[in-house]
N, C-alpha and C positions, 0 to 999 in steps of 0.2 A: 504493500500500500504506500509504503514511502518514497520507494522509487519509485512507482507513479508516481506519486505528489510532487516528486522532486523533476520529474522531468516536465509535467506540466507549467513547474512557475518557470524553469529554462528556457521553455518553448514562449514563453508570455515575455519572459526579460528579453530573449531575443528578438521578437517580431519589434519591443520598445527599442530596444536600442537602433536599431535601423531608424525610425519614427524620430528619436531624439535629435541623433545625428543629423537627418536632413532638416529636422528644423532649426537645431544648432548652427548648423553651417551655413545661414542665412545671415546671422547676425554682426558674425564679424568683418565678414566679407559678399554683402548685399550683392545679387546679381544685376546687371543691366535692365532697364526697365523692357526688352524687347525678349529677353530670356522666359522660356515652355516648359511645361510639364511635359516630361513621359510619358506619351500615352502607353494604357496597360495592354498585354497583350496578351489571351487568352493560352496561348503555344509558348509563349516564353515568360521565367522567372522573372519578372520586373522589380524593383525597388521600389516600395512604397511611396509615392510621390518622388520617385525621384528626379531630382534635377537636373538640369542638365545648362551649358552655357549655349548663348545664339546661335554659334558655328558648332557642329557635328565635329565629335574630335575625329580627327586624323591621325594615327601613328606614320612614324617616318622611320625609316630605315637606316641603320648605321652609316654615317659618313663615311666615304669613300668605296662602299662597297658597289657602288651602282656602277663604277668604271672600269668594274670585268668581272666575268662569273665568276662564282664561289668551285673549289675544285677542291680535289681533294686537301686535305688534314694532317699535318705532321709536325710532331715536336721536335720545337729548336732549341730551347732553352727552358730552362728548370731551377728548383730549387725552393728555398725555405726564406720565408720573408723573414728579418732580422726582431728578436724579442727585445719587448723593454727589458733594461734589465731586471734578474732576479725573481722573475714570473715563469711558472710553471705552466701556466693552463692559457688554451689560447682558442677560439670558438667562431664560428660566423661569421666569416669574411663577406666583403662587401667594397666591390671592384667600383669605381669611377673615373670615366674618361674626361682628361681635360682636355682646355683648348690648345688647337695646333699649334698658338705662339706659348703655350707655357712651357719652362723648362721641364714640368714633369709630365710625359705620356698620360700617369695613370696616378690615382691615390688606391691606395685600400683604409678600411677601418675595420674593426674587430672588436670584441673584447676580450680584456686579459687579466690576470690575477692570479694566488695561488691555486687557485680552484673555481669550476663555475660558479655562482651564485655567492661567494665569497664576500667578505666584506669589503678586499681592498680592490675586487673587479673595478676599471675604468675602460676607457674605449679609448683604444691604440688605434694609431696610424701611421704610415707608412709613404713616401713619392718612389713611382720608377723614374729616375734624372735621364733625359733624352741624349744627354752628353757621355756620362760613364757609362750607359746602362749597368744602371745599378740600382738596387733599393736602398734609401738611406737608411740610417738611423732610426727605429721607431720611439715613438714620445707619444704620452698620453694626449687627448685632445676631451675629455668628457671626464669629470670626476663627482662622484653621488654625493660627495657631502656639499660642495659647491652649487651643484644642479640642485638639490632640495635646498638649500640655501635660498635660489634665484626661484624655485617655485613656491617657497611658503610652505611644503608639508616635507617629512622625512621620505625619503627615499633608499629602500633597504639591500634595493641591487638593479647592476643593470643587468640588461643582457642583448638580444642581437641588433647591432648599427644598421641603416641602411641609407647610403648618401645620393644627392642630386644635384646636379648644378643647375640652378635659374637662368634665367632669359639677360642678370646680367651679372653673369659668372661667377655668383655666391654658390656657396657650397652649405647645402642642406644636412641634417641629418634628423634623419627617424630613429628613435632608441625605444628599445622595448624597458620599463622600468615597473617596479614593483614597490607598494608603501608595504601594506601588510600582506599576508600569504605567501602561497609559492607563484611558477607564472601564469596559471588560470587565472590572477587576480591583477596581471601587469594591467598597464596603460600604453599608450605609445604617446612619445614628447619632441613636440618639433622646435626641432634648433634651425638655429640660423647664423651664418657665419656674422661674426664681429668683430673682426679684427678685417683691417684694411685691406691686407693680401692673404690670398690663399694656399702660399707657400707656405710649408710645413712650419719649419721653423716661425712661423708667425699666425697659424690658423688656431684662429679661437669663435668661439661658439655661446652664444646665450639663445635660452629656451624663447619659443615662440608659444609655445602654448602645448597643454596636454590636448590632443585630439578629440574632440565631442562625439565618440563614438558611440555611447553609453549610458543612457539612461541612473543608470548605477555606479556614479563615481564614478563614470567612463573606463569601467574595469573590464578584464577578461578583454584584449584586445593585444594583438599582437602584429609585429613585423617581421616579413625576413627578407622575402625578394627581391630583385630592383625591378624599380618603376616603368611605365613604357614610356617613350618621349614623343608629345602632342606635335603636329607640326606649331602649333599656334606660341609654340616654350613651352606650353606646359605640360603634365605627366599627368599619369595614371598607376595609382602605388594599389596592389597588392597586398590586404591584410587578412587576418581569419581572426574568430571568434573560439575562444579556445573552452569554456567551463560548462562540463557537463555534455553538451554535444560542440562539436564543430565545424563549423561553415565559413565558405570564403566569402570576403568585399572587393569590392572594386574603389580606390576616393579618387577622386577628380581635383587637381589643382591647376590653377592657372600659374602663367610665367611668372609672376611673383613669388610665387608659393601660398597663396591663400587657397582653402580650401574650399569647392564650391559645391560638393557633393559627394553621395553614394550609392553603389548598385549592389544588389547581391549577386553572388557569382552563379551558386549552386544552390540546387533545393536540396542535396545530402546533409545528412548531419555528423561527417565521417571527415567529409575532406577539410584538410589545411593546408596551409604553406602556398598557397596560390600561383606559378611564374605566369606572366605573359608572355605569349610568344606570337607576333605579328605574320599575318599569311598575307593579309593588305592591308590599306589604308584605316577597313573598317572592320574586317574580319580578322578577330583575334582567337586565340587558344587560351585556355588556363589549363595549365596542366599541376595538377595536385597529389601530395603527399598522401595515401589513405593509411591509416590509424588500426584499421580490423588487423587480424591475423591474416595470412593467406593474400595480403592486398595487393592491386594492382594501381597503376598510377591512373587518377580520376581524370577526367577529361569536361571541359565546357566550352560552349563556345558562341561569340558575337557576331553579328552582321552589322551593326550599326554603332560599332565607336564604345561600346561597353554598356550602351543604355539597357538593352535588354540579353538576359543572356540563357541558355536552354544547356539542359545536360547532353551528352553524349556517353555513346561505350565505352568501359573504360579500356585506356592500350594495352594490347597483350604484353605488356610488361609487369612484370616482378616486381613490388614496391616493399621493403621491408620496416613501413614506418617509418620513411625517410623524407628530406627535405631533396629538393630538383631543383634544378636552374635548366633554363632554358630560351631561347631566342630565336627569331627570327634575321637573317643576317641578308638575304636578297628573296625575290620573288623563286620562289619555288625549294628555297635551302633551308631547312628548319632544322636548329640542334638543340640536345640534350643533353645534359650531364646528369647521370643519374647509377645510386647504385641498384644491380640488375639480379642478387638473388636474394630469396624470400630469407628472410632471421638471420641473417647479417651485413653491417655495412663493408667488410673485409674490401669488397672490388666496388670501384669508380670507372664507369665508363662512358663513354663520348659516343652521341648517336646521333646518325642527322636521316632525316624525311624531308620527303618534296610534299606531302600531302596535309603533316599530322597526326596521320592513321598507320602508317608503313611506315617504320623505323629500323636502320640498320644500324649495325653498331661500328662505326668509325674506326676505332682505336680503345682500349682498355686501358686507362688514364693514370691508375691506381690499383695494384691488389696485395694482397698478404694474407697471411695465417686468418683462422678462422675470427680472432680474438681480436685483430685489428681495425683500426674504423679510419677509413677516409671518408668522408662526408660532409655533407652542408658547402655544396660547392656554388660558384659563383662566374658568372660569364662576364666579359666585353669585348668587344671588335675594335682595333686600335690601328691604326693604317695599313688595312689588309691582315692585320694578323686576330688570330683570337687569342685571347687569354682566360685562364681559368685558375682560379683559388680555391682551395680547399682543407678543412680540417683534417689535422694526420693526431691520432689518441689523443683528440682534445690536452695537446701537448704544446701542437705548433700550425701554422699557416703552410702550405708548400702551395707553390705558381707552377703554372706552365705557359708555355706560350708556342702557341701553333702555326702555323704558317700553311697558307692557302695556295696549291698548285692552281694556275687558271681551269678550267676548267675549257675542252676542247668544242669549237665553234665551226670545226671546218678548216677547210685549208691543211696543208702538208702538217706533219707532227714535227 
């Protein structure tokens, strides 16, 4: 009787928190007076009134990939992103591509500390320098006594980063954060870069606000994935609702970073960890982490920019309770990183599909002994090449970096 009862008021907190959230997200960032409602649509999962800005978003496709096909995949370079020091534990990477005039390709951030959930966890990061190639030095950039400081309540740990750059080259971050409980009880807290430049040695951060996702002390809300990039600046971030059941979001921000909405992904109450992975402009994937025993990776998918979104089969792939990354990189090239057998994360492997539904498997990215975990892996396309991060026994970060054969068009070999 009480798990009934208990799932009934989850099922009521959740249908409230969607409700909240889009009326929340009206306030601080009012939309245009020529901005619509979503109409509902009988065949697809819609967001309760949800929002949406004038212009249909648009996803856009990694720079520089339009100027030759995508071709085969292979590793050039490798290795382990550098630790603060005297930290043992290291978790959820989270890859961001800078701009072409900055000295650094690429930032990551993470968190690190003796141990997950740890008291002295902060959120590390990392530059790859376009000049050494090399990753510098890592230095915290996020710290919990300081962040609760600047929000007014204690904040008792962080946990997964996930960065953006805006429309005018600040650098965003998403942190997952927790006052009381474990993470069913986190919040997600948006930062915003404050410091003048965004080079390491000078990036600093103050909160913009906890996320109104939440009716309930905007609890039970989590991050992990990266964002998709709007043509218009702005994104489309990727979250799930973690306590008691769980289900994915969609939030809508504009070039600024204010937030201007939400969709729900999936009517399951199984999937999390949400990636976007773009097939066009307007038709997107969510490919998801499922939670059951025996899971495979969930599937959903858009025609219209994320406003309304319908399940699918899920892929004949293997999920063992695990986080995906995923992306779209040109019309018809979709990759995955994902581990590929059921009760354990030991192997990481790289898989790309022309379709979403057909998936081969590239290359085997990472494996080991049964008892080993690579996982919680992270994508970017960086001029022509891909790169990929990932946790090795919640010990340490390891990179790769792949490099794309063109792909053949004809003409002589």
């Amino acid at each position: 009787m009480w798990a009934r009862l208990l799932a009934v008021v989850l099922a009521v907190w959740a249908i409230g928190a969607l409700e909240w959230a889009q009326h929340r997200a009206q306030t601080p960032a009012p939309l245009p007076p020529n901005a619509t409602m979503a109409p509902q649509t009988p065949t697809a999962l819609t967001a309760r009134r949800a929002l949406t800005a004038p212009v249909a978003p648009l996803a856009v496709w990694p720079a520089m990939v339009s100027a030759q096909p995508v071709g085969a995949l292979h590793t050039v370079a490798q290795g382990d992103i550098p630790m603060p020091p005297g930290m043992a534990a290291a978790h959820a990477s989270s890859l961001l591509v800078m701009p072409p005039a900055h000295p650094a390709a690429l930032s990551i951030f993470w968190f690190s500390g003796d141990r997950e959930s740890g008291p002295n966890v902060q959120i590390a990061a990392s530059q790859y320098d376009r000049t050494t190639q090399q990753w510098s030095a890592a230095r915290f950039v996020v710290n919990r006594q300081v962040l609760g400081a600047q929000l007014g309540f204690g904040v008792r740990r962080l946990g997964n980063p996930v960065a953006w750059l805006d429309g005018r080259g600040r650098v965003h971050l998403f942190v997952v954060a927790t006052g009381g409980g474990g993470w069913a009880a986190s919040r997600v807290v948006h930062l915003r870069q404050s410091s003048g430049s965004n080079a390491l040695d000078a990036l600093a951060f103050a909160p913009v606000r906890v996320l109104p996702l939440s009716w309930l002390w905007n609890t039970s809300f989590l991050v992990r994935n990266a964002p998709l990039p709007l043509a218009d600046g702005g994104m489309v971030l990727p979250v799930h609702f973690e306590l008691g059941i769980k289900y994915p979001t969609a939030l809508r921000f504009d070039a600024q970073g204010e937030f201007l909405g939400v969709a729900r992904i999936s009517a399951r109450g199984y999937l999390l960890q949400p990636a976007l992975v773009m097939q066009s402009s307007q038709s997107w994937l969510a490919l998801m982490r499922d939670e059951r025993a025996n899971g495979k990776i969930g599937v959903a998918h858009t025609t219209d920019g994320g406003q309304h979104w319908r399940d699918l089969p899920d892929l004949a792939l293997d999920n063992p309770d695990a986080a995906v990354a995923g992306m779209g990189v040109a019309p018809g090239a979709l990759l995955l990183a994902h581990n590929s057998s059921l009760g354990s994360r030991a192997t990481l492997d790289l898989s790309q599909s022309a379709d979403g539904r057909q998936w081969a498997r590239v290359q085997t990215l990472a494996t080991g002994a049964p008892l080993d975990e690579f996982s919680y892996p992270a994508m970017a396309w960086v001029d022509g090449d891909l790169w990929v991060s990932y946790t090795v026994d919640r010990q340490r970060i390891a990179w790769q970096r792949l490099a794309s054969k063109p792909a053949r068009t004809g003409g002589q070999p």
